[in-house]
N, CA and C atoms of all chains as a GROMACS GRO file, in nm:
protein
  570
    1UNK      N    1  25.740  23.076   6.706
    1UNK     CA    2  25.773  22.950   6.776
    1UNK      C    3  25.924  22.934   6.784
    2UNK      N    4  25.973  22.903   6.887
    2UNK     CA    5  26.112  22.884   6.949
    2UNK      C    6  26.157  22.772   6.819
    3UNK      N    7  26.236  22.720   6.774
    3UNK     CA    8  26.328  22.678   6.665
    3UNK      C    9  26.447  22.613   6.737
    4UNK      N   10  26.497  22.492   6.715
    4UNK     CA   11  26.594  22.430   6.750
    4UNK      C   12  26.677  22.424   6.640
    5UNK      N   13  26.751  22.482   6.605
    5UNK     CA   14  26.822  22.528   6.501
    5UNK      C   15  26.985  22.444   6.475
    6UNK      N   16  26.986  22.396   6.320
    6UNK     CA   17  27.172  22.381   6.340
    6UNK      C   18  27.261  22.466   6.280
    7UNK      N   19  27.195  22.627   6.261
    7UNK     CA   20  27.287  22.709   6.275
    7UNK      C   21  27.420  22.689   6.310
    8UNK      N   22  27.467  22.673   6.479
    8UNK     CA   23  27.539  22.712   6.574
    8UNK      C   24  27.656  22.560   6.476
    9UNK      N   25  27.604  22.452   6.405
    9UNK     CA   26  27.677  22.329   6.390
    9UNK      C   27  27.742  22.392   6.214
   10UNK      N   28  27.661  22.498   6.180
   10UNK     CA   29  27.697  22.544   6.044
   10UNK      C   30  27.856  22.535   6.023
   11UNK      N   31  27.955  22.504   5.925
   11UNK     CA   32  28.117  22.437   5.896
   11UNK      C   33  28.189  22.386   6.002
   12UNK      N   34  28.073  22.324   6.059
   12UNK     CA   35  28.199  22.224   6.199
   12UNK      C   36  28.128  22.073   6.110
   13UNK      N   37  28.258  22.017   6.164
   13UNK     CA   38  28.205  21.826   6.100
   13UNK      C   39  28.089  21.796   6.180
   14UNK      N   40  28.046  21.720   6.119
   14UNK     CA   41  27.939  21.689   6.191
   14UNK      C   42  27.905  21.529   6.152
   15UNK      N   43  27.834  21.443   6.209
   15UNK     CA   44  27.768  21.269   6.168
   15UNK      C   45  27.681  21.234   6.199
   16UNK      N   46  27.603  21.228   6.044
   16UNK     CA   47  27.452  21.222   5.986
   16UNK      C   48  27.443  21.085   6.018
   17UNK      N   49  27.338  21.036   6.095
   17UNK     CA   50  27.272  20.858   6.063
   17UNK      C   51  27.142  20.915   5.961
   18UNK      N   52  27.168  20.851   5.876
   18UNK     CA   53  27.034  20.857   5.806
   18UNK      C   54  26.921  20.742   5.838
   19UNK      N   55  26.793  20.772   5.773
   19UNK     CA   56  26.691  20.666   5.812
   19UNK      C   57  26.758  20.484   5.713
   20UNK      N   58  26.800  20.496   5.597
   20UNK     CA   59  26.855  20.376   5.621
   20UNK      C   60  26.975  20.319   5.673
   21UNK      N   61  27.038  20.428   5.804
   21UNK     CA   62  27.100  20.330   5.828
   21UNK      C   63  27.224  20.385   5.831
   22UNK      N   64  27.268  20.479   5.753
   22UNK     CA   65  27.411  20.495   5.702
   22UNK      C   66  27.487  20.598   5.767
   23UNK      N   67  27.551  20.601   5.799
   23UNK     CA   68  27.658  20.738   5.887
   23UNK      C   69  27.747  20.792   5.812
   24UNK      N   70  27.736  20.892   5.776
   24UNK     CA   71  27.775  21.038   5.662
   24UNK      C   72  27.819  21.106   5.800
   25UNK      N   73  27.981  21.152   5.743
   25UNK     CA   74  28.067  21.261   5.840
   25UNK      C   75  28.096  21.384   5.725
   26UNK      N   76  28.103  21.493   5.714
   26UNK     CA   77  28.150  21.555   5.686
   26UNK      C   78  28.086  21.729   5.676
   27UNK      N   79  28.144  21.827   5.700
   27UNK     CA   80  28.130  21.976   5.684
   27UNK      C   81  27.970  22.002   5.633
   28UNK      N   82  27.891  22.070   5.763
   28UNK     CA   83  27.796  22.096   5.714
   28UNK      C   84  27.806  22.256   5.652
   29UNK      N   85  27.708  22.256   5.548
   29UNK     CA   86  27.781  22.396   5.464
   29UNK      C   87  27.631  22.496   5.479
   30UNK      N   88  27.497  22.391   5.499
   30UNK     CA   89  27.362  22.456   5.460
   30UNK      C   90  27.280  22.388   5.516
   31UNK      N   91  27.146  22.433   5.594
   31UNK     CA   92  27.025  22.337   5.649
   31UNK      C   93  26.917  22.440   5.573
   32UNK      N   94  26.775  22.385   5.619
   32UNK     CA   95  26.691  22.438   5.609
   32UNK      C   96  26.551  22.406   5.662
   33UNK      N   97  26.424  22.461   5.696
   33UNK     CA   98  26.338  22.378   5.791
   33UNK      C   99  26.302  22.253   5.775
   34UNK      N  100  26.353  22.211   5.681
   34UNK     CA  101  26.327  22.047   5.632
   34UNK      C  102  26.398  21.965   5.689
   35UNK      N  103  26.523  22.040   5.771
   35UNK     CA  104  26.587  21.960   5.735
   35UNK      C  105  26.684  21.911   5.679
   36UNK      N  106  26.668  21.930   5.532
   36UNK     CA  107  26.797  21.864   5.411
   36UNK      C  108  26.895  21.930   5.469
   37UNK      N  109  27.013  21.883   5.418
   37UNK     CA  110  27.167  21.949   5.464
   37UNK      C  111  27.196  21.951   5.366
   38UNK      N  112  27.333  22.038   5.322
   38UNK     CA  113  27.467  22.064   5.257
   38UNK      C  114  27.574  22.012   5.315
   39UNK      N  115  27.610  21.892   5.246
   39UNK     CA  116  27.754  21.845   5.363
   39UNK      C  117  27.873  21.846   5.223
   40UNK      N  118  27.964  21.910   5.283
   40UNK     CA  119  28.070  21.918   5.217
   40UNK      C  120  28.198  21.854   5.256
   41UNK      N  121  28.310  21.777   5.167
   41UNK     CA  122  28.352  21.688   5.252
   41UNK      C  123  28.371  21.570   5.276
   42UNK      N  124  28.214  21.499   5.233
   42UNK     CA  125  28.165  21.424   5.321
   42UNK      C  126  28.225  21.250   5.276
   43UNK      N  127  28.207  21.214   5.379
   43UNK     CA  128  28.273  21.016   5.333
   43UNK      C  129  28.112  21.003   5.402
   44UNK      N  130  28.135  20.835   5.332
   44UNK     CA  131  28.057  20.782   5.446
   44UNK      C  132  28.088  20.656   5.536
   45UNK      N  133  28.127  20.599   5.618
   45UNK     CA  134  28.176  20.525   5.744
   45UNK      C  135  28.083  20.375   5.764
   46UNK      N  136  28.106  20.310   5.706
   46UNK     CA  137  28.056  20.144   5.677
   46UNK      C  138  28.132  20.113   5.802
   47UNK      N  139  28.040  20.067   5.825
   47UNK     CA  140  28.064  19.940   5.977
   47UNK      C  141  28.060  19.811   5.916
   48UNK      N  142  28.154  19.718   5.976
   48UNK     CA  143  28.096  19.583   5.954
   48UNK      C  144  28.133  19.516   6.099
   49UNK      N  145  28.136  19.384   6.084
   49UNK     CA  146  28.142  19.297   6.211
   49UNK      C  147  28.299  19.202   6.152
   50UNK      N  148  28.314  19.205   6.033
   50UNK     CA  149  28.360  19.153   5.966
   50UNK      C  150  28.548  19.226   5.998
   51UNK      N  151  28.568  19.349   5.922
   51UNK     CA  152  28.644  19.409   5.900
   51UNK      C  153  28.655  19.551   6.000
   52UNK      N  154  28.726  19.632   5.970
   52UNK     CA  155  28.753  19.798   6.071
   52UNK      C  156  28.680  19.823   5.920
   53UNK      N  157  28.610  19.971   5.994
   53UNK     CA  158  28.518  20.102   5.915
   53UNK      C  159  28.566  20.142   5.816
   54UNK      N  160  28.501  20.133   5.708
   54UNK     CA  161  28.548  20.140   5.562
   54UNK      C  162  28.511  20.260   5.517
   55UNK      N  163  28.600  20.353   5.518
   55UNK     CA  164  28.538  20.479   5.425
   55UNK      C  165  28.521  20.511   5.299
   56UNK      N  166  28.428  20.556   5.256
   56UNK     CA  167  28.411  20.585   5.153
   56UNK      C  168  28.347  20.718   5.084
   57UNK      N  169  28.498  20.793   4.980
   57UNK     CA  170  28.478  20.892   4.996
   57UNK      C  171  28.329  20.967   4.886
   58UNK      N  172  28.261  21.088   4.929
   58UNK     CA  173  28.135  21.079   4.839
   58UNK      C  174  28.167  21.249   4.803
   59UNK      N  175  28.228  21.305   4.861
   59UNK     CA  176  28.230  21.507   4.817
   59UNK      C  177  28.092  21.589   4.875
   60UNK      N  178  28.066  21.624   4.767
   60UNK     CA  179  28.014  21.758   4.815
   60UNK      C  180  27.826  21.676   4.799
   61UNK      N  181  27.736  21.684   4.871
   61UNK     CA  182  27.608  21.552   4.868
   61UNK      C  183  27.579  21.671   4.948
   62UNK      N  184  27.377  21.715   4.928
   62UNK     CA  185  27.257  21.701   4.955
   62UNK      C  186  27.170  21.605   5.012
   63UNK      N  187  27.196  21.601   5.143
   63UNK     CA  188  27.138  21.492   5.211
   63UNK      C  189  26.958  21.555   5.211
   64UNK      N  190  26.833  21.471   5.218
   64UNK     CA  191  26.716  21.543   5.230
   64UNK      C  192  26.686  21.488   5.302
   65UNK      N  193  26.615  21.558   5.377
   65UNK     CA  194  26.608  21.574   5.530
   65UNK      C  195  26.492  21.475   5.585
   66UNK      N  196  26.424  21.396   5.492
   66UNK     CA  197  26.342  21.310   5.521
   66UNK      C  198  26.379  21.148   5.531
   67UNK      N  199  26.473  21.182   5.513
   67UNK     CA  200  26.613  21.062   5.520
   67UNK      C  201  26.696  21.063   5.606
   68UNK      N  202  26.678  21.190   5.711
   68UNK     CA  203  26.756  21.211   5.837
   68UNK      C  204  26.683  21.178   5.950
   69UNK      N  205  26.765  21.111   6.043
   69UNK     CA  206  26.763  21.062   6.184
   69UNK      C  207  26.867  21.130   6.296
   70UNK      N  208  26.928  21.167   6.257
   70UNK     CA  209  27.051  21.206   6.373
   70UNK      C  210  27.131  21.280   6.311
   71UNK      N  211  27.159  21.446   6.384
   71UNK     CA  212  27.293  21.532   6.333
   71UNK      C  213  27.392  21.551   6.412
   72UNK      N  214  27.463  21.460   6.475
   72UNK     CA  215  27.562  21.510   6.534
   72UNK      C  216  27.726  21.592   6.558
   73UNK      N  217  27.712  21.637   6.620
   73UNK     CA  218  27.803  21.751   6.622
   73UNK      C  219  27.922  21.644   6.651
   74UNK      N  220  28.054  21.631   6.558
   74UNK     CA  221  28.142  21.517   6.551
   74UNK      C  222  28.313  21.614   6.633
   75UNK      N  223  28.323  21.580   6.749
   75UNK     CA  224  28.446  21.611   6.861
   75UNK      C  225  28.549  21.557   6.801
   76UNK      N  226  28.631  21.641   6.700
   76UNK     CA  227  28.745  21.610   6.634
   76UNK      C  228  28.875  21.537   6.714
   77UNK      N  229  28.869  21.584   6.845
   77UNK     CA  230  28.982  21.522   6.926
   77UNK      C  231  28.900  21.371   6.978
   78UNK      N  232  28.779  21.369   6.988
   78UNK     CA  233  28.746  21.251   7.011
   78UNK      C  234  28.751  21.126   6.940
   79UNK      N  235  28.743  21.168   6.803
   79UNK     CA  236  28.763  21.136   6.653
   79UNK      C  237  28.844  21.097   6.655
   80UNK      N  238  28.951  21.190   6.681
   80UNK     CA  239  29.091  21.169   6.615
   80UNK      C  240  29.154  21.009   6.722
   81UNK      N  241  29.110  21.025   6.849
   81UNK     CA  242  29.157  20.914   6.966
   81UNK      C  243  29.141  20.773   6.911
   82UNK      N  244  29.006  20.768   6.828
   82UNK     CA  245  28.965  20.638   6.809
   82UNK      C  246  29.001  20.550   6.682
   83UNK      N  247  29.024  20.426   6.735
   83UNK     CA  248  29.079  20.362   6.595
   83UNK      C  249  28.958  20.244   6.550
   84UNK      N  250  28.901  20.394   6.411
   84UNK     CA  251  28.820  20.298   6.291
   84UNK      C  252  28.902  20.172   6.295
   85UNK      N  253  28.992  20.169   6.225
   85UNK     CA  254  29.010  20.007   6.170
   85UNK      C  255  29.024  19.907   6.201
   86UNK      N  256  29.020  19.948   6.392
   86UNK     CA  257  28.972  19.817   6.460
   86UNK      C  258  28.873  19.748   6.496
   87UNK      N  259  28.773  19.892   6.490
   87UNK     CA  260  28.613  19.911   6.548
   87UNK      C  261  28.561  19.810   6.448
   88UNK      N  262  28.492  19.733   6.524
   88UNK     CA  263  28.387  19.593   6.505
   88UNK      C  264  28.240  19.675   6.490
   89UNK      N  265  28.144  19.665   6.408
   89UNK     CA  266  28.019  19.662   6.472
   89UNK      C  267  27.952  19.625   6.377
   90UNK      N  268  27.793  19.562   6.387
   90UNK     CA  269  27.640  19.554   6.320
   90UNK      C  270  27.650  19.682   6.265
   91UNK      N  271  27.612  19.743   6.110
   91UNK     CA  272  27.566  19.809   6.049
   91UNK      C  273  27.441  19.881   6.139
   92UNK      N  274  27.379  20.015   6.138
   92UNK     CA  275  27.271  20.028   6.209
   92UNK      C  276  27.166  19.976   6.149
   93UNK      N  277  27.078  19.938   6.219
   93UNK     CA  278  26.926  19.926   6.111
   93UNK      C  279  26.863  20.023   6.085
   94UNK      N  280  26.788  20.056   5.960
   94UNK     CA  281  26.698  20.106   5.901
   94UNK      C  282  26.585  20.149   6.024
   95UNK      N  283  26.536  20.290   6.010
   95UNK     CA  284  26.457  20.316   6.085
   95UNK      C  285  26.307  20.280   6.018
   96UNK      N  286  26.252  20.180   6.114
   96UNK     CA  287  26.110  20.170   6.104
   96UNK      C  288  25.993  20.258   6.168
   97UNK      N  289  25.882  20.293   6.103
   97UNK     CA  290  25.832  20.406   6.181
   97UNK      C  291  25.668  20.349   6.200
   98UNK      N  292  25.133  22.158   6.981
   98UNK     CA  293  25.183  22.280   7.103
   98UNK      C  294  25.122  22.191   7.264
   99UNK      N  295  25.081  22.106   7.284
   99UNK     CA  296  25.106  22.110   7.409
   99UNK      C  297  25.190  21.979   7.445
  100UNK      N  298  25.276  21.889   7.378
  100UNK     CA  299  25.371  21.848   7.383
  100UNK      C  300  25.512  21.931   7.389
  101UNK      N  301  25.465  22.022   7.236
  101UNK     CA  302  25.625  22.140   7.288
  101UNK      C  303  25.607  22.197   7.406
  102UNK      N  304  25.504  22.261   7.468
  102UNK     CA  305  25.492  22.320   7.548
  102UNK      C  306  25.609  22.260   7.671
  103UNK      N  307  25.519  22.097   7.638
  103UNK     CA  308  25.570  21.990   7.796
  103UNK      C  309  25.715  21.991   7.776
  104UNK      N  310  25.766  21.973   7.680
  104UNK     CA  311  25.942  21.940   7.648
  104UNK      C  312  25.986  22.075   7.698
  105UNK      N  313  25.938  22.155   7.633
  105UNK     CA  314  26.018  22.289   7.690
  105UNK      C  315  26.043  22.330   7.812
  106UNK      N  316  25.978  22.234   7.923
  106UNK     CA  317  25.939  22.271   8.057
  106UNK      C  318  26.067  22.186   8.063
  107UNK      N  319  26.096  22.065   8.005
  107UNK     CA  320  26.167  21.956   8.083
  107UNK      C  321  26.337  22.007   8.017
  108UNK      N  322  26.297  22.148   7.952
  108UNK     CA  323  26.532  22.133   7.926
  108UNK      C  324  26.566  22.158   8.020
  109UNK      N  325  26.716  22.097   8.041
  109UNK     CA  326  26.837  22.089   8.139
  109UNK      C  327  26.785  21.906   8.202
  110UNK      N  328  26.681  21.892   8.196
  110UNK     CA  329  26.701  21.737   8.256
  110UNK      C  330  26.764  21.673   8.163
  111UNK      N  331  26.805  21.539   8.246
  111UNK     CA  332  26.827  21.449   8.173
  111UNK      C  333  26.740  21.363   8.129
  112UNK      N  334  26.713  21.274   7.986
  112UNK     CA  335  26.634  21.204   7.911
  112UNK      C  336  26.705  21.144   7.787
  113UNK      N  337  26.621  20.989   7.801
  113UNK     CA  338  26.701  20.908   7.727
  113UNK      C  339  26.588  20.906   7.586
  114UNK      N  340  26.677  20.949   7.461
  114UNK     CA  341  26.579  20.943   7.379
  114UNK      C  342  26.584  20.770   7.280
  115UNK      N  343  26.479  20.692   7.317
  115UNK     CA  344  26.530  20.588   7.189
  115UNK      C  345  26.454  20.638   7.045
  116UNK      N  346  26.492  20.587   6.947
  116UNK     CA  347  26.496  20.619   6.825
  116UNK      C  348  26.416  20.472   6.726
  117UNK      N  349  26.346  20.479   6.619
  117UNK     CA  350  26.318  20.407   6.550
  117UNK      C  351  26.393  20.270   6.515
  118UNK      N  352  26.560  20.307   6.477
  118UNK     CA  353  26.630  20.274   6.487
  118UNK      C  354  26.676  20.146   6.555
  119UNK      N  355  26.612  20.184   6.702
  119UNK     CA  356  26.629  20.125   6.791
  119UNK      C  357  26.768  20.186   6.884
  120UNK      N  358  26.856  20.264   6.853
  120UNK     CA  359  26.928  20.354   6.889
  120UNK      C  360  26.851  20.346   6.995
  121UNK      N  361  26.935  20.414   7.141
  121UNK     CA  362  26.903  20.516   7.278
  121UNK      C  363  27.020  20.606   7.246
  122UNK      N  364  26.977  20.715   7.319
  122UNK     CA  365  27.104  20.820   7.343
  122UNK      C  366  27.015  20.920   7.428
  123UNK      N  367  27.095  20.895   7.550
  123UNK     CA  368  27.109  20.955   7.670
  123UNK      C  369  27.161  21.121   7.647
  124UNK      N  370  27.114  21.210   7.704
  124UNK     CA  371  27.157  21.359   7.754
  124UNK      C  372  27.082  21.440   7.796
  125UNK      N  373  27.143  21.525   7.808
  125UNK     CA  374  27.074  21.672   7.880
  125UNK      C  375  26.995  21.724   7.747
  126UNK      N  376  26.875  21.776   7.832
  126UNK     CA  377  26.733  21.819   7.695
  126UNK      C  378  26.801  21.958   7.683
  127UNK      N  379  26.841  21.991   7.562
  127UNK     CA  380  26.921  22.143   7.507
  127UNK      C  381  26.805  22.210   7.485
  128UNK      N  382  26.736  22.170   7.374
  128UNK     CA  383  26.575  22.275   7.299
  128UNK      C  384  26.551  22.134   7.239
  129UNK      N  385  26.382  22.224   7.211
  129UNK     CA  386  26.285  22.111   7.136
  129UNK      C  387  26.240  22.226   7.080
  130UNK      N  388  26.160  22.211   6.904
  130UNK     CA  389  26.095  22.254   6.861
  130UNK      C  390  25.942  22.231   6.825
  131UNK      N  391  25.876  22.292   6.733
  131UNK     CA  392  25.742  22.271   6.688
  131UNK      C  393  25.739  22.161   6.640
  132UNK      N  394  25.853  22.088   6.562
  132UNK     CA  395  25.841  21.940   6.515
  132UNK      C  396  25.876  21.817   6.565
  133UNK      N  397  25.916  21.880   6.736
  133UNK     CA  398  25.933  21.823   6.837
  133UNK      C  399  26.058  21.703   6.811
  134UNK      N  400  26.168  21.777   6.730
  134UNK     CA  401  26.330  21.810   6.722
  134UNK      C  402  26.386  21.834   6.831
  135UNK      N  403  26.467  21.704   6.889
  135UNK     CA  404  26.545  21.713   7.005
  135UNK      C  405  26.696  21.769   7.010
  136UNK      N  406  26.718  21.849   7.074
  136UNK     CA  407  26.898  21.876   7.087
  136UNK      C  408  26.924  21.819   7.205
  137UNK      N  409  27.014  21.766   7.200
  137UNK     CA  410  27.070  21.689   7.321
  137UNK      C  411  27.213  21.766   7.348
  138UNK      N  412  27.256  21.751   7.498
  138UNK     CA  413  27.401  21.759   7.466
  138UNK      C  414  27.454  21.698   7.582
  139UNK      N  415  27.587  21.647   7.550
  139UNK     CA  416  27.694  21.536   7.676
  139UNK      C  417  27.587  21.437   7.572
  140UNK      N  418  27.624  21.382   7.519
  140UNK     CA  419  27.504  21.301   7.474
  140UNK      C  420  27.651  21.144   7.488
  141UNK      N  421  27.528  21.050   7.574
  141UNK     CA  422  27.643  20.879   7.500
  141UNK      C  423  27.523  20.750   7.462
  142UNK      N  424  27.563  20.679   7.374
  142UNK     CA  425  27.478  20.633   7.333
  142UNK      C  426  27.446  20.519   7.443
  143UNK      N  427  27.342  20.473   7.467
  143UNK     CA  428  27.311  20.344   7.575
  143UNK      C  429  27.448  20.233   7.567
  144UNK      N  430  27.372  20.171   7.441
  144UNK     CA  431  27.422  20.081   7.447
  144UNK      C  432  27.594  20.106   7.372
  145UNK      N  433  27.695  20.111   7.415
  145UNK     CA  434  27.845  20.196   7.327
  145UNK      C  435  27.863  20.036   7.258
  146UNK      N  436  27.855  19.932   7.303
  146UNK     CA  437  28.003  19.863   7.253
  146UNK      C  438  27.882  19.813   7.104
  147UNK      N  439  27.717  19.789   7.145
  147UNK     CA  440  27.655  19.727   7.031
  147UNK      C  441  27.676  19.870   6.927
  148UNK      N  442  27.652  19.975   6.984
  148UNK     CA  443  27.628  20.114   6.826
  148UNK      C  444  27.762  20.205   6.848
  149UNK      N  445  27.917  20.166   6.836
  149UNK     CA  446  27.985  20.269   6.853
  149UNK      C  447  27.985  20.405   6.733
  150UNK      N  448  27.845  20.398   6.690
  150UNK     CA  449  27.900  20.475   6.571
  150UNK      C  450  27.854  20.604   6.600
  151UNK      N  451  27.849  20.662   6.746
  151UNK     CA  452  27.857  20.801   6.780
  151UNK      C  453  27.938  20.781   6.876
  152UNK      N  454  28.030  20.750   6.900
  152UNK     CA  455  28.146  20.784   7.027
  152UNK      C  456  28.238  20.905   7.009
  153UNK      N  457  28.256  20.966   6.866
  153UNK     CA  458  28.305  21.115   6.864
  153UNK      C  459  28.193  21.232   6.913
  154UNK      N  460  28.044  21.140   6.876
  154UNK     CA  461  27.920  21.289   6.900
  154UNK      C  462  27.915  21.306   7.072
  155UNK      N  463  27.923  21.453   7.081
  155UNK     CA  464  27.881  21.440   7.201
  155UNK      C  465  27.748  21.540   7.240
  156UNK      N  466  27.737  21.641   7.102
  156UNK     CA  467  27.600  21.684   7.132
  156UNK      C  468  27.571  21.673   6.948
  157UNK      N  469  27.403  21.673   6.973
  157UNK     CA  470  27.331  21.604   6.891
  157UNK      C  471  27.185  21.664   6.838
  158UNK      N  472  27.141  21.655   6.742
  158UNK     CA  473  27.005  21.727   6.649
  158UNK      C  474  26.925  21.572   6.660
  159UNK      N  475  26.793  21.533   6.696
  159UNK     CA  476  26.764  21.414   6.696
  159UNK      C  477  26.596  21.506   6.591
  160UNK      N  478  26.599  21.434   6.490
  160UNK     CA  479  26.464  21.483   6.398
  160UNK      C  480  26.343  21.431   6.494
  161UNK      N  481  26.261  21.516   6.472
  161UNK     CA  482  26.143  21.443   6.612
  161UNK      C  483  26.092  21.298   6.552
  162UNK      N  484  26.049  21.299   6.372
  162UNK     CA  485  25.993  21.160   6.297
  162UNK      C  486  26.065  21.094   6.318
  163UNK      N  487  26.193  21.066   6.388
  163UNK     CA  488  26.205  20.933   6.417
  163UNK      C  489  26.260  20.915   6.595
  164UNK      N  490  26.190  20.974   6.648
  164UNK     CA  491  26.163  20.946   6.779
  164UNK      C  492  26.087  20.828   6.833
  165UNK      N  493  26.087  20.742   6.900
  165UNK     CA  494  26.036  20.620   6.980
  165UNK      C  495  25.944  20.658   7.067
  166UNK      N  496  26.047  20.729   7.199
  166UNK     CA  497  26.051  20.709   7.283
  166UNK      C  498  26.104  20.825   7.385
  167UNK      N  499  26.084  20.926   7.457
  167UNK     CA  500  26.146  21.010   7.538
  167UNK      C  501  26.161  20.952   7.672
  168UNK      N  502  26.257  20.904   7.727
  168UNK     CA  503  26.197  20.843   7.872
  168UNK      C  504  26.285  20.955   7.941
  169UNK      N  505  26.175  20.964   8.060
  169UNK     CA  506  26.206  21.110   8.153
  169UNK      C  507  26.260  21.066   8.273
  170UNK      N  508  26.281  21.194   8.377
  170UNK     CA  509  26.367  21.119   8.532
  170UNK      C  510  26.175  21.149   8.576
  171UNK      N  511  26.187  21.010   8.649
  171UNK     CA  512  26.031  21.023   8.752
  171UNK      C  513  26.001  21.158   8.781
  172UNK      N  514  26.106  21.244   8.815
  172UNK     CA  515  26.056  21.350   8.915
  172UNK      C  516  26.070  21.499   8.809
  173UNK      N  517  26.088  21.460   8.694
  173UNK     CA  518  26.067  21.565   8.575
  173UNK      C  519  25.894  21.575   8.539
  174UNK      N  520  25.848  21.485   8.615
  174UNK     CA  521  25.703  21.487   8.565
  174UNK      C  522  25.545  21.554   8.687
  175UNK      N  523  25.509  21.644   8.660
  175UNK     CA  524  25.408  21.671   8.715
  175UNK      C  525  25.252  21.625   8.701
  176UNK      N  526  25.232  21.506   8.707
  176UNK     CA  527  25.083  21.420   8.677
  176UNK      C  528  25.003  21.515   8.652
  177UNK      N  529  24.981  21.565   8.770
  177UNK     CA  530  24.846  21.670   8.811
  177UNK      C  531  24.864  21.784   8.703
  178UNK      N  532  24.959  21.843   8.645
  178UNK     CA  533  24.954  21.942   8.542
  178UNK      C  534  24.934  21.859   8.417
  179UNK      N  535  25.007  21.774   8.371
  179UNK     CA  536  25.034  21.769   8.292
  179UNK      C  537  24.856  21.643   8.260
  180UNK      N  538  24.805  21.601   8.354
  180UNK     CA  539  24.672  21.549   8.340
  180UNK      C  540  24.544  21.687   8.334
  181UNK      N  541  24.598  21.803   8.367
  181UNK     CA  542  24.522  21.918   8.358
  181UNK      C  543  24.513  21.945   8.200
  182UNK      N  544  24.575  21.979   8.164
  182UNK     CA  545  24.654  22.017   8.082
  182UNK      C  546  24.631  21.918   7.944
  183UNK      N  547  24.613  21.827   7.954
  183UNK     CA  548  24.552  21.704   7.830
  183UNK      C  549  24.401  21.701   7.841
  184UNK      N  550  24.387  21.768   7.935
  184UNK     CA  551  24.193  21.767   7.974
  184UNK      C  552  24.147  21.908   7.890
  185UNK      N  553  24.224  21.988   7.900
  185UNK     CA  554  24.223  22.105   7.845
  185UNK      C  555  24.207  22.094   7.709
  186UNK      N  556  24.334  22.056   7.618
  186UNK     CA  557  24.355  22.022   7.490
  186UNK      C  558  24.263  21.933   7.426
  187UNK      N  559  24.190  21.817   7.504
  187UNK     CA  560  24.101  21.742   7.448
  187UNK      C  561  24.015  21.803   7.430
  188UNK      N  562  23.943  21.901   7.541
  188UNK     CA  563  23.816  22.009   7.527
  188UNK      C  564  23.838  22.060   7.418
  189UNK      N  565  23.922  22.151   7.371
  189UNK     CA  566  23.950  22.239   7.308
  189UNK      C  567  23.911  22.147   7.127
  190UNK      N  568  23.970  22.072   7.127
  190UNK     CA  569  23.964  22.004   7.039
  190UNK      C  570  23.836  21.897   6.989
   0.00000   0.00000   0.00000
């Protein structure tokens, strides 16, 4: 069976939404059919409505993959353009299933 | 397999996937797998100014368990096969 693989995303940054909610950036190092990741690196990026995006740094984390919603492949120059500490937003919600 | 089957027919269109979440994110269908794992790519999220928290992603791994929703372009869809084709799988089953 054909495989949609994140090989090809293997040590590029990348930004995890997990199912509650939370957006994890940093170096993916390891996947596996589950799923789980190896992120090395990694912060994680608090939104509020309140304040600009609060990072917070976490290292080297085992995300498991049943806690994942979204892997995206993170465009460093796109990254780099935007300014967290102005960015406003709602926290995401928790995925209900 | 006859959902992957159908996705696999539909890469290179465009499709908006919403998410549990409640997330959308719009792109081009890259691959789908057996766990019916979306890759997207050019990917922007629907709504930018309510969820900016992918405006660096522009291509994307979407886990199929928390999929909603695939909405397709009208003309990505073949009724008549794809009503063949569920007649089939129900037999079978």
């Amino acid at each position: 069976m054909a495989s949609t693989s994140l090989e090809p995303l293997v040590d590029q940054t990348i930004s995890v939404i997990t199912n509650d909610g939370r957006n994890i950036v940093g170096v993916l190092k390891g996947f596996d059919q589950a799923t789980n990741l190896i992120l090395d690196e990694s912060h994680e990026r608090v939104y509020s409505t309140k304040v600009g995006v609060e990072p917070i740094v976490l290292g080297l984390y085992i995300i498991r993959g049943d806690n994942i919603a979204v892997v995206g492949e993170l465009d460093e120059e796109l990254d780099a353009s935007l300014d967290l500490t102005s960015l406003r937003a709602h926290p995401l919600k928790p995925v209900q299933h | 397999m006859l959902f992957f089957s159908y996705f696999k027919e539909l890469v290179g269109k465009e499709v908006t996937v919403e998410l549990k979440n409640d997330l959308a994110i719009r792109g081009t269908l890259h691959s789908v797998d057996q766990y019916l794992n979306i890759k997207l790519e050019n990917t922007r999220v629907v709504d930018q100014v309510k969820y900016p928290h992918m405006l660096s992603v522009r291509n994307c791994f979407i886990r199929g368990s928390v999929v909603r929703y695939v909405q397709l372009p009208p003309d990505g869809v073949d009724i008549e096969i794809l009503h063949d084709a569920t007649r089939r799988e129900a037999r079978g089953s």
